[in-house]
PDB file of N, CA, C and O in Angstrom, chain B, residues numbered from 101:
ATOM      1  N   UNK B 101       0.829  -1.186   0.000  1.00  0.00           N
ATOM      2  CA  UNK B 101       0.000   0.000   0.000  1.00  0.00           C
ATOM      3  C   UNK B 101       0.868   1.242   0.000  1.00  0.00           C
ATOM      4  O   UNK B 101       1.744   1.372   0.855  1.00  0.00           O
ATOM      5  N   UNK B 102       0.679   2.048  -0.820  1.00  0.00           N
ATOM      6  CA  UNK B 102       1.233   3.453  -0.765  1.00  0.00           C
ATOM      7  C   UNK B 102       1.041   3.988   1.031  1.00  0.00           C
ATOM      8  O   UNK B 102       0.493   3.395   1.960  1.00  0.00           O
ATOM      9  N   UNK B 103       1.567   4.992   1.003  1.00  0.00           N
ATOM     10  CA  UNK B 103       1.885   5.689   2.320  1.00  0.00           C
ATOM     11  C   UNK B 103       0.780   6.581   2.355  1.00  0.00           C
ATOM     12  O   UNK B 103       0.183   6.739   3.420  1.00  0.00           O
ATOM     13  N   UNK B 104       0.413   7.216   1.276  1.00  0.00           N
ATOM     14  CA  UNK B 104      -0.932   8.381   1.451  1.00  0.00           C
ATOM     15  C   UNK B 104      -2.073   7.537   1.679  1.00  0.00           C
ATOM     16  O   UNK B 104      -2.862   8.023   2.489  1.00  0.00           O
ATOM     17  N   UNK B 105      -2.491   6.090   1.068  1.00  0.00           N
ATOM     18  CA  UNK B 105      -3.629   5.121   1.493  1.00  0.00           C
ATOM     19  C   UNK B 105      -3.895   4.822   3.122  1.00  0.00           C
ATOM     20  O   UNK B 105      -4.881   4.816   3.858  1.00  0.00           O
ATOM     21  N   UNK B 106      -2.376   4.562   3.277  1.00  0.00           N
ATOM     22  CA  UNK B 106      -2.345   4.004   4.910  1.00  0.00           C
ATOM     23  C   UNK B 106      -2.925   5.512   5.918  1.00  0.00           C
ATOM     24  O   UNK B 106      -3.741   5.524   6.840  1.00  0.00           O
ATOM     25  N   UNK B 107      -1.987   6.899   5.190  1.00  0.00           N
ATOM     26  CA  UNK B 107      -2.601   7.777   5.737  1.00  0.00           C
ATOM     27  C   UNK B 107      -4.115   8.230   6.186  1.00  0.00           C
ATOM     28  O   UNK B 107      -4.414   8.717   7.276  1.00  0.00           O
ATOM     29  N   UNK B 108      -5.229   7.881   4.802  1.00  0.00           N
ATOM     30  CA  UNK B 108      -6.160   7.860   4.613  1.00  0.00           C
ATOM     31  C   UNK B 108      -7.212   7.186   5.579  1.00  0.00           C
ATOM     32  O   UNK B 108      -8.209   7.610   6.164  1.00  0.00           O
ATOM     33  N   UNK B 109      -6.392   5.598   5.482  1.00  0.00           N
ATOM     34  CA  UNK B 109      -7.484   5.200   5.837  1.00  0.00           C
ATOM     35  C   UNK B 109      -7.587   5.309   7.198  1.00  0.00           C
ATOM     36  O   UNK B 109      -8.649   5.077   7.775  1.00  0.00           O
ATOM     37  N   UNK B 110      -6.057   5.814   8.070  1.00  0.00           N
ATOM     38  CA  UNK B 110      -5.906   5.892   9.205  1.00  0.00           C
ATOM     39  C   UNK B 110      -7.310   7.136  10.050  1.00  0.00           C
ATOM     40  O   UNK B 110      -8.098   6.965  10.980  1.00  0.00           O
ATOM     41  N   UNK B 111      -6.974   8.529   8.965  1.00  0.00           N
ATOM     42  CA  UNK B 111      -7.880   9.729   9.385  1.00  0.00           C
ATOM     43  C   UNK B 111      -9.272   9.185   9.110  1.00  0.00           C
ATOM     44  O   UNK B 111     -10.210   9.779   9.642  1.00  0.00           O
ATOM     45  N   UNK B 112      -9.482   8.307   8.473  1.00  0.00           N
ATOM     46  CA  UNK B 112     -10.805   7.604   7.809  1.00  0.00           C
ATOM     47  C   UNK B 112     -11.425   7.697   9.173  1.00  0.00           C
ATOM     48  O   UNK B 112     -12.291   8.497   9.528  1.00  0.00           O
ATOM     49  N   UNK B 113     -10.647   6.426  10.132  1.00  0.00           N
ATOM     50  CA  UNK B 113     -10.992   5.277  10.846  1.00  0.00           C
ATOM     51  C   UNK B 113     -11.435   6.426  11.899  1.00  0.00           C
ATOM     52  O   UNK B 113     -12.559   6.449  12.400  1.00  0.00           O
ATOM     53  N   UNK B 114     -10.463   7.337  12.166  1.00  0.00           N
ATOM     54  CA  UNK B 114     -10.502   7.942  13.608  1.00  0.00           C
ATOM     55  C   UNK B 114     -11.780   8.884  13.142  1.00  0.00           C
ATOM     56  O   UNK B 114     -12.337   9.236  14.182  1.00  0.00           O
ATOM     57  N   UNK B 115     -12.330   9.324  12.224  1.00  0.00           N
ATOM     58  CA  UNK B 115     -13.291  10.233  11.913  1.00  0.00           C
ATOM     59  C   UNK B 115     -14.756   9.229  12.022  1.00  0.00           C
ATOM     60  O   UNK B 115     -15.872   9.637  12.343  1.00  0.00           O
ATOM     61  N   UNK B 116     -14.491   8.242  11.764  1.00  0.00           N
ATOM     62  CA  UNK B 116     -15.659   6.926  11.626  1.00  0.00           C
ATOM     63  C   UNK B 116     -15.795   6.490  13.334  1.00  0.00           C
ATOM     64  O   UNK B 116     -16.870   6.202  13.860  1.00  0.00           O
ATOM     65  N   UNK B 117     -14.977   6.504  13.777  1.00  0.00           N
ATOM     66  CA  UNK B 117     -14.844   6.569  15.181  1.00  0.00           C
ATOM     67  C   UNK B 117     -15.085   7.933  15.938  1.00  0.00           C
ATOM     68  O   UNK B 117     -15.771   8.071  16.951  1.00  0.00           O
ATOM     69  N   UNK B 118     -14.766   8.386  15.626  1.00  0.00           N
ATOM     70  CA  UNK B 118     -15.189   9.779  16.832  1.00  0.00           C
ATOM     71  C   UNK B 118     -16.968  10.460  16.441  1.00  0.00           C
ATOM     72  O   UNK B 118     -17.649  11.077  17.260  1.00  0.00           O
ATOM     73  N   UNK B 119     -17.374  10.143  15.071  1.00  0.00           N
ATOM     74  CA  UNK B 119     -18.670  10.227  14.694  1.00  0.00           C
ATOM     75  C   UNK B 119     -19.682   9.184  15.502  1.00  0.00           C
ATOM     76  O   UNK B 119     -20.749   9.557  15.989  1.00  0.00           O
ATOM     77  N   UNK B 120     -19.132   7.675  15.580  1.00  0.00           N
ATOM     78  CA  UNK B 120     -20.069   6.732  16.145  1.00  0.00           C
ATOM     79  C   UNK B 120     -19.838   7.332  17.866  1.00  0.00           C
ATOM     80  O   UNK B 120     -20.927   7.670  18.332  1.00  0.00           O
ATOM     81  N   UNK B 121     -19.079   7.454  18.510  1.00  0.00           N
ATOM     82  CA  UNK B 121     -18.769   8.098  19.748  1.00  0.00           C
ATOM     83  C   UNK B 121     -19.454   9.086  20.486  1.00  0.00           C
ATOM     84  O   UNK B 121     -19.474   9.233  21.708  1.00  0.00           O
ATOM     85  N   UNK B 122     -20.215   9.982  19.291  1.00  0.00           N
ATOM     86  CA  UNK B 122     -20.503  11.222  19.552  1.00  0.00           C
ATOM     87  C   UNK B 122     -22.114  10.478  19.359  1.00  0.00           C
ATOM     88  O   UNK B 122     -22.993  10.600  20.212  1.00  0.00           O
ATOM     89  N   UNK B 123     -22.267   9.780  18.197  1.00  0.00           N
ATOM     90  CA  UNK B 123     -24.047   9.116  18.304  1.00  0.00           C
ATOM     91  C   UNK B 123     -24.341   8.344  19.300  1.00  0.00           C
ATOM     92  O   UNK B 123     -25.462   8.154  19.774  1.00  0.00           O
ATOM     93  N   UNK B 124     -22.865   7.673  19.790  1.00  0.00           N
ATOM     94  CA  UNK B 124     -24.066   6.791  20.880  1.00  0.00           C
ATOM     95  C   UNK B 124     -23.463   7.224  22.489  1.00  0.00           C
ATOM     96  O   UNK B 124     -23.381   6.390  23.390  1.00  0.00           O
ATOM     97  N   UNK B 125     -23.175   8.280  22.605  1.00  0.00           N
ATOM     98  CA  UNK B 125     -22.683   8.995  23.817  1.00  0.00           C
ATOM     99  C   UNK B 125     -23.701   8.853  24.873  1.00  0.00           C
ATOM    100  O   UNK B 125     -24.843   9.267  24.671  1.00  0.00           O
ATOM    101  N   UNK B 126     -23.302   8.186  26.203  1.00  0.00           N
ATOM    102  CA  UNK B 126     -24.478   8.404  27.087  1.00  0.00           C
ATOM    103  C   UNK B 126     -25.042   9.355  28.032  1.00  0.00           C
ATOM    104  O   UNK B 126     -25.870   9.333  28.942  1.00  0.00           O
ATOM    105  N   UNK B 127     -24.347  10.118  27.519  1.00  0.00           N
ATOM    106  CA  UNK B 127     -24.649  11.655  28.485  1.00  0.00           C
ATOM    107  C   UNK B 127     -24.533  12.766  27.203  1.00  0.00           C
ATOM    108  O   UNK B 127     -23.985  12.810  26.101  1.00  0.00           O
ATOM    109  N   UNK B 128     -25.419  13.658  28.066  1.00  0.00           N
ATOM    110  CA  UNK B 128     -25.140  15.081  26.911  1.00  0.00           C
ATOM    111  C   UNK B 128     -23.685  15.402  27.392  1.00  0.00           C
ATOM    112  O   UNK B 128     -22.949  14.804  28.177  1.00  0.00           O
ATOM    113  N   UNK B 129     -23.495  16.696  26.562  1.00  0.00           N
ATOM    114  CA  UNK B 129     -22.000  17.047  26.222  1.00  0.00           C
ATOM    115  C   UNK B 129     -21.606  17.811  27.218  1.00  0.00           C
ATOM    116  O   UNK B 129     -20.500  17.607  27.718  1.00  0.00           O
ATOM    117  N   UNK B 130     -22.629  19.068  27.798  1.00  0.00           N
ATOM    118  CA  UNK B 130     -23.044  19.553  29.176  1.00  0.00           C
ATOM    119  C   UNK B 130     -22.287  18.614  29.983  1.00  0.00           C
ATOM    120  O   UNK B 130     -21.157  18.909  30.375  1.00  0.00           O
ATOM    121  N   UNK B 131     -22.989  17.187  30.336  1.00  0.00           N
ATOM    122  CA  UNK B 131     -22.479  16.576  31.466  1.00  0.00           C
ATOM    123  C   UNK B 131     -21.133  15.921  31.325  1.00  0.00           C
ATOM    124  O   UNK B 131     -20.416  15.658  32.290  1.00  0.00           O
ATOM    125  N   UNK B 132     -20.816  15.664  30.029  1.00  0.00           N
ATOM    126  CA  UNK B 132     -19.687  14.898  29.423  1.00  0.00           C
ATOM    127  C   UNK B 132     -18.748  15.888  30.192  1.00  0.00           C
ATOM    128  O   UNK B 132     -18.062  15.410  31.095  1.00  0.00           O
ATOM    129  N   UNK B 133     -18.651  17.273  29.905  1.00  0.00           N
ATOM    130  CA  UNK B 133     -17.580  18.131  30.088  1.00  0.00           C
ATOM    131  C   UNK B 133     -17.338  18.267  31.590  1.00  0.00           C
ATOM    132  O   UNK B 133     -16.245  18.023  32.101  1.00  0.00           O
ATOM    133  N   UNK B 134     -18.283  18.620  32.187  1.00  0.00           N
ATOM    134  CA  UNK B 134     -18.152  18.590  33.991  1.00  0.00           C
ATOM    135  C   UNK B 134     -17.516  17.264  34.216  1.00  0.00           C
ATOM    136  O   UNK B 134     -16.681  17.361  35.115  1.00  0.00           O
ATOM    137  N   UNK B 135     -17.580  16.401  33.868  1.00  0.00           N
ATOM    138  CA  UNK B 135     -16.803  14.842  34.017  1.00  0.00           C
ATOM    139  C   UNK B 135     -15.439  14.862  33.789  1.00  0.00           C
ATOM    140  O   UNK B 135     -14.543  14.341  34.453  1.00  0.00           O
ATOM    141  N   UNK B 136     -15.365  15.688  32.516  1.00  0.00           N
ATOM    142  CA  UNK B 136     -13.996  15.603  32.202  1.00  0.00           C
ATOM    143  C   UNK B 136     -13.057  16.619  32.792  1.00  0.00           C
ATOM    144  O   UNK B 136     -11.837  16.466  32.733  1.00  0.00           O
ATOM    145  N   UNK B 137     -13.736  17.851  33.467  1.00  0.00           N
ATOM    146  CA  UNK B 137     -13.232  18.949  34.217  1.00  0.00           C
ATOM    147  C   UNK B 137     -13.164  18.292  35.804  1.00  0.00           C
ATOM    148  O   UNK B 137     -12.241  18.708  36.504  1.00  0.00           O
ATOM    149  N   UNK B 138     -14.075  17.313  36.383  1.00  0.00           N
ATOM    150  CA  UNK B 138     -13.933  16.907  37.377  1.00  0.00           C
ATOM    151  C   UNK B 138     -12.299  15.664  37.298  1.00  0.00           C
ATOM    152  O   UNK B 138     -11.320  15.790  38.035  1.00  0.00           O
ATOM    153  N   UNK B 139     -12.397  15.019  36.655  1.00  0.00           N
ATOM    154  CA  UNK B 139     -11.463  13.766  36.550  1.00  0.00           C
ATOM    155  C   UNK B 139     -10.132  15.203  36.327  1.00  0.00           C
ATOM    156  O   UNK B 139      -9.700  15.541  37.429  1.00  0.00           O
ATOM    157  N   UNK B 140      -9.625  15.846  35.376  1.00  0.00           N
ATOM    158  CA  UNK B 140      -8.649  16.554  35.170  1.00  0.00           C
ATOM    159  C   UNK B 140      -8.256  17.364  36.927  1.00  0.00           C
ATOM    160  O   UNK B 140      -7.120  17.334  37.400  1.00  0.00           O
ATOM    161  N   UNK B 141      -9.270  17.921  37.531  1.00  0.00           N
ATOM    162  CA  UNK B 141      -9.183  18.752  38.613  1.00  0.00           C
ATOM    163  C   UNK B 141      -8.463  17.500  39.567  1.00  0.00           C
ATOM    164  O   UNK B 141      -7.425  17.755  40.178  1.00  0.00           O
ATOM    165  N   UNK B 142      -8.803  16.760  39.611  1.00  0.00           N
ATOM    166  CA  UNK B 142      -8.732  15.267  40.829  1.00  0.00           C
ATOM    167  C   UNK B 142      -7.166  14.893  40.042  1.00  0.00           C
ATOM    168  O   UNK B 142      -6.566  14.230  40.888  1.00  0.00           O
ATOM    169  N   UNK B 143      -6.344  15.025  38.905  1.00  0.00           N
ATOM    170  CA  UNK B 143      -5.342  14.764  38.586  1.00  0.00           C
ATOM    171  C   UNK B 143      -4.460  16.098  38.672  1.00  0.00           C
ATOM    172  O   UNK B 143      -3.289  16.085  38.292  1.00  0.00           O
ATOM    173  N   UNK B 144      -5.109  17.334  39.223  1.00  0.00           N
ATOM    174  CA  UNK B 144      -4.319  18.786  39.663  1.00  0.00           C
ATOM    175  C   UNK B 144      -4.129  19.319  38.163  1.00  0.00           C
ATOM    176  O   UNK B 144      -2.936  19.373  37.862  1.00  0.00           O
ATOM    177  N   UNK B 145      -4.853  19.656  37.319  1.00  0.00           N
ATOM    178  CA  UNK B 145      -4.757  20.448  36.191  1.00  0.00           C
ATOM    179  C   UNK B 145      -6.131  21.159  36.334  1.00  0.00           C
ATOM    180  O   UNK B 145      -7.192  20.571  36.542  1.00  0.00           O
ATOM    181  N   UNK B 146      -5.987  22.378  36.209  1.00  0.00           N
ATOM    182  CA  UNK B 146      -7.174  23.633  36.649  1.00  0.00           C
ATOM    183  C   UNK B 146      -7.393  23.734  35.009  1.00  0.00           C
ATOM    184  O   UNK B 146      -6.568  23.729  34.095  1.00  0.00           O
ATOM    185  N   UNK B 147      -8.675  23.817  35.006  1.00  0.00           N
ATOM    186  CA  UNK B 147      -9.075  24.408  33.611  1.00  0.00           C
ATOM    187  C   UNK B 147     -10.356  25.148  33.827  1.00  0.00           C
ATOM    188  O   UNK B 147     -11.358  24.710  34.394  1.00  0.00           O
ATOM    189  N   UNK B 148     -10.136  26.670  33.144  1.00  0.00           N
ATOM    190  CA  UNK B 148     -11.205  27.271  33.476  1.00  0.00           C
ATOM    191  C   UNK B 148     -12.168  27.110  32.009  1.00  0.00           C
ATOM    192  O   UNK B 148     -11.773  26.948  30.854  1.00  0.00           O
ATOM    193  N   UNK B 149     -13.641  27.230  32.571  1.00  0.00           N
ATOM    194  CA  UNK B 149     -14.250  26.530  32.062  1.00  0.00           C
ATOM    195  C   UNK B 149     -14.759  27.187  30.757  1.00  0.00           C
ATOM    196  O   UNK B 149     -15.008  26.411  29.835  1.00  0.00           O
ATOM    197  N   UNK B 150     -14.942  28.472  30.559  1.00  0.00           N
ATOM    198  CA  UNK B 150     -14.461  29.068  28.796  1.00  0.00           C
ATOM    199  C   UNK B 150     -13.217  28.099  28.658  1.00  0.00           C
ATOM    200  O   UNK B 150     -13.175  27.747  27.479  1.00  0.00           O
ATOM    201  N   UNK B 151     -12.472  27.683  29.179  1.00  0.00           N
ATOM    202  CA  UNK B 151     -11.333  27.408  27.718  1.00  0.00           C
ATOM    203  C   UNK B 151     -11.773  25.620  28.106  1.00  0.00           C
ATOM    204  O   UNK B 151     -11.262  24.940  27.216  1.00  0.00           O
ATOM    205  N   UNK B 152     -12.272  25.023  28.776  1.00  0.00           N
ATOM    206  CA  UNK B 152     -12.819  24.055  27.741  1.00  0.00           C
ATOM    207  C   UNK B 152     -13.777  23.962  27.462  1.00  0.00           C
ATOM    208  O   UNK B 152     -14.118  22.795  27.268  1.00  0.00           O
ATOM    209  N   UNK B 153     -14.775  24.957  27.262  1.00  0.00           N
ATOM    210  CA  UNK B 153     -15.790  25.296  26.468  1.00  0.00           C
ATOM    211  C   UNK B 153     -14.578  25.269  24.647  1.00  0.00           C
ATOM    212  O   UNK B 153     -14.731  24.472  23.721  1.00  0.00           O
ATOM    213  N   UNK B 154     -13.737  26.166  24.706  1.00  0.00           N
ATOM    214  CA  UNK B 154     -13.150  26.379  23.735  1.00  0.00           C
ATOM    215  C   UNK B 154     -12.646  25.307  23.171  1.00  0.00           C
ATOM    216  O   UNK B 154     -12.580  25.175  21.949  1.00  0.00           O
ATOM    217  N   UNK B 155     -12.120  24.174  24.275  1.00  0.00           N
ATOM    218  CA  UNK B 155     -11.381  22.909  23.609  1.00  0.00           C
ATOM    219  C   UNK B 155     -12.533  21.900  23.137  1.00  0.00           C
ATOM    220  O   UNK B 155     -12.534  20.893  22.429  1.00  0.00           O
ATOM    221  N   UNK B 156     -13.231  22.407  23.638  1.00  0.00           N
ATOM    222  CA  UNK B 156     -14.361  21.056  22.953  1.00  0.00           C
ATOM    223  C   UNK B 156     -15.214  21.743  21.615  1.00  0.00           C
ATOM    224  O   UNK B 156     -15.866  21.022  20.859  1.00  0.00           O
ATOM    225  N   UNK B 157     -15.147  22.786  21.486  1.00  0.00           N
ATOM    226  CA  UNK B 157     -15.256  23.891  20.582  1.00  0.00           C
ATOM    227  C   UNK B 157     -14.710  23.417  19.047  1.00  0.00           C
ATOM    228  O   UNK B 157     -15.181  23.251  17.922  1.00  0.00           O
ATOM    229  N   UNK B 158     -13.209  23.294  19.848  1.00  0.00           N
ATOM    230  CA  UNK B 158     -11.880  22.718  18.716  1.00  0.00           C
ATOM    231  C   UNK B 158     -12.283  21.498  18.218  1.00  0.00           C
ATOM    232  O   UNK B 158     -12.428  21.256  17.020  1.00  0.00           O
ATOM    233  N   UNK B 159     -12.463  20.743  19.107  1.00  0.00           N
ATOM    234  CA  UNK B 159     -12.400  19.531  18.765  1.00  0.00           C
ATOM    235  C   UNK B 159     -13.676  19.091  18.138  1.00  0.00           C
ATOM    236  O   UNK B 159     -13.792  17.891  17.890  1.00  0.00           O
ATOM    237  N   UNK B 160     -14.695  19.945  17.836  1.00  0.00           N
ATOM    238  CA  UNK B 160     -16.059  19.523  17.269  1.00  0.00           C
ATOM    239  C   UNK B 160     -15.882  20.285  15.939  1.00  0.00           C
ATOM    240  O   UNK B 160     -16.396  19.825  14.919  1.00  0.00           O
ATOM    241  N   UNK B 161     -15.166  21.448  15.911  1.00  0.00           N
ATOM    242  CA  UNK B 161     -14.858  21.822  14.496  1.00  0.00           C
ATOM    243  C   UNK B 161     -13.598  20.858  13.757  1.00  0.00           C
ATOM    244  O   UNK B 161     -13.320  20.941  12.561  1.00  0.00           O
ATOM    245  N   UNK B 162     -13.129  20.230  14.421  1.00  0.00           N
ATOM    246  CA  UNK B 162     -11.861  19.823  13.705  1.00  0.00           C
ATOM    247  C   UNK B 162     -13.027  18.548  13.424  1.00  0.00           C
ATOM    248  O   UNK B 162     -13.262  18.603  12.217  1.00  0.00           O
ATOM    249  N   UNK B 163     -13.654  17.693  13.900  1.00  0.00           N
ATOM    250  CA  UNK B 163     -14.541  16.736  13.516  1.00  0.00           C
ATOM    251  C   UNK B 163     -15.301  16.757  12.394  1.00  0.00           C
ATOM    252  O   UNK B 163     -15.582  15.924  11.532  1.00  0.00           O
ATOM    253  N   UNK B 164     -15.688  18.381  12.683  1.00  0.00           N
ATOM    254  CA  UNK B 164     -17.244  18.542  11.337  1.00  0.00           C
ATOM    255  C   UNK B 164     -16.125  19.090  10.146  1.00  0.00           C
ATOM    256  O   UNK B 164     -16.716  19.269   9.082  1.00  0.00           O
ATOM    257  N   UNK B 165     -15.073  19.312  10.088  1.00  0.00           N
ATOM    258  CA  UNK B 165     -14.181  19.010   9.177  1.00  0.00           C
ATOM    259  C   UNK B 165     -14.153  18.407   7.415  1.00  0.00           C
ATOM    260  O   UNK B 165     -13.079  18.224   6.842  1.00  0.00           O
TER     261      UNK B 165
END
């Protein structure tokens, strides 16, 4: 296989994956994020909560991509 295929199908997989992730999520995104701000706080990394408003921001535009 060429190197740009393997590339492909790699961004394929993770886009086919983070789409099914997001459909069968068992919490809204609301609660998803307090989860993930709680678990980060309990490992001593402060994040104020505009900027991961902003990172999940990122990461839903880099998705709808």
């Amino acid at each position: 296989m060429k190197a740009l295929n393997i590339v492909l199908a790699v961004l394929g997989g993770a886009v086919a994956g983070a789409a099914v992730g997001l459909l069968l999520a068992p919490e809204k995104g609301e609660d998803t994020r307090k989860n993930i701000m709680k678990y980060l706080e309990s490992k001593g990394v402060k994040l104020h909560k505009t900027k991961l408003e902003e990172l999940a921001d990122e990461i839903a535009d880099e998705l709808g991509k």
